[in-house]
N, C-alpha and C positions, 0 to 999 in steps of 0.2 A: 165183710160185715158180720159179725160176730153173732146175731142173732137170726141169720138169712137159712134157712134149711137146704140150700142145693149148697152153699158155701160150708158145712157142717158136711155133708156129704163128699163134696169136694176134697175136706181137709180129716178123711176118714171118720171124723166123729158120729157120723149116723153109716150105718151099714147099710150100704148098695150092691145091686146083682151087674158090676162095670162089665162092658159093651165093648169100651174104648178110650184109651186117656193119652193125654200128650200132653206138650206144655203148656198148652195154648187152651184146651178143651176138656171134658171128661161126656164121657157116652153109660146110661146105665138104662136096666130094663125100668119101664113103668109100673108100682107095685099095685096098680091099678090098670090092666092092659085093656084095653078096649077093641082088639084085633090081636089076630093071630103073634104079629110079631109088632110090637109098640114098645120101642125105647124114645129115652128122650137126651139131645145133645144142649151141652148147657156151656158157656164158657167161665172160665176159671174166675178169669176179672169181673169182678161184679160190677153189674149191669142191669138196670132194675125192668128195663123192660124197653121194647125196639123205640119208643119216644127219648131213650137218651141215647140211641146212635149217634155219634159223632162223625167227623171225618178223621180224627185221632184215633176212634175204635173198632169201624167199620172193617178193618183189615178183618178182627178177630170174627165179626159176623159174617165174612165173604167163606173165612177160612171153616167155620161149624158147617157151614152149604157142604164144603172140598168131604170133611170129616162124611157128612150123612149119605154122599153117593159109594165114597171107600168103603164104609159100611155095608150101607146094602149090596154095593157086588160082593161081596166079602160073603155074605148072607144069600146069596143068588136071589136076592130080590127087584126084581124089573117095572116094577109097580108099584106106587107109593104114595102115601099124602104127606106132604109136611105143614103141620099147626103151630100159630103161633098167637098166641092171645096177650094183648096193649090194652092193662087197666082192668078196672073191675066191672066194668058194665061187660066188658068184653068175655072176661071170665077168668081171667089171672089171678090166682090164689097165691102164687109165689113170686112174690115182684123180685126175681133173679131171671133174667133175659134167657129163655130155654126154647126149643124147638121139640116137638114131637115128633117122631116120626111113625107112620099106623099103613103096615099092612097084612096080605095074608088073605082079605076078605072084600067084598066091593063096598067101596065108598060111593054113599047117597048124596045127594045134593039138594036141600039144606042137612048137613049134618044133623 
């Protein structure tokens, strides 16, 4: 989608601090971190947000999960939150389907 800012990222046109990329995914830091270590895993095929999972594209959300645990061992991180915000009420600012991942520091509940 030619106007989507994680797909501009994606396709090198906005500069990121990458994490992790493959065919399927790309991993980069948050230029807003909110914890010690907060990247965020996005996938390549755009995907506006977890209400258009499909069973056609689900592989590629199973496989960002696979990506964010290789990660943090990668990271020696044993402790984690993964966020993911569906829609605007919710707080999704980039309708390209991404996952956060925040740690480093104790997570509250309600965030």
């Amino acid at each position: 989608m030619s106007d989507c800012l994680f797909c501009k990222i994606i396709a090198g046109e906005i500069p990121s601090s990458k994490v992790y990329e493959d065919d399927v995914c790309y991993a980069f830091n948050d230029i807003d971190p909110q914890a010690p270590t907060h990247f965020l895993v996005i996938p390549k095929a755009h995907i506006a947000s977890c209400g258009e999972i499909t069973p056609e594209n689900s592989a590629v959300v199973a496989h960002c999960f696979e990506v964010i645990v290789k990660i943090c061992k990668e990271l020696g991180v044993e402790s984690y939150r993964i966020v993911n915000n569906c829609g605007d009420q919710a707080g999704q600012t980039v309708k390209h389907l991404h996952f956060h991942v925040l740690a480093g520091r104790d997570m509250t509940w309600p965030p």
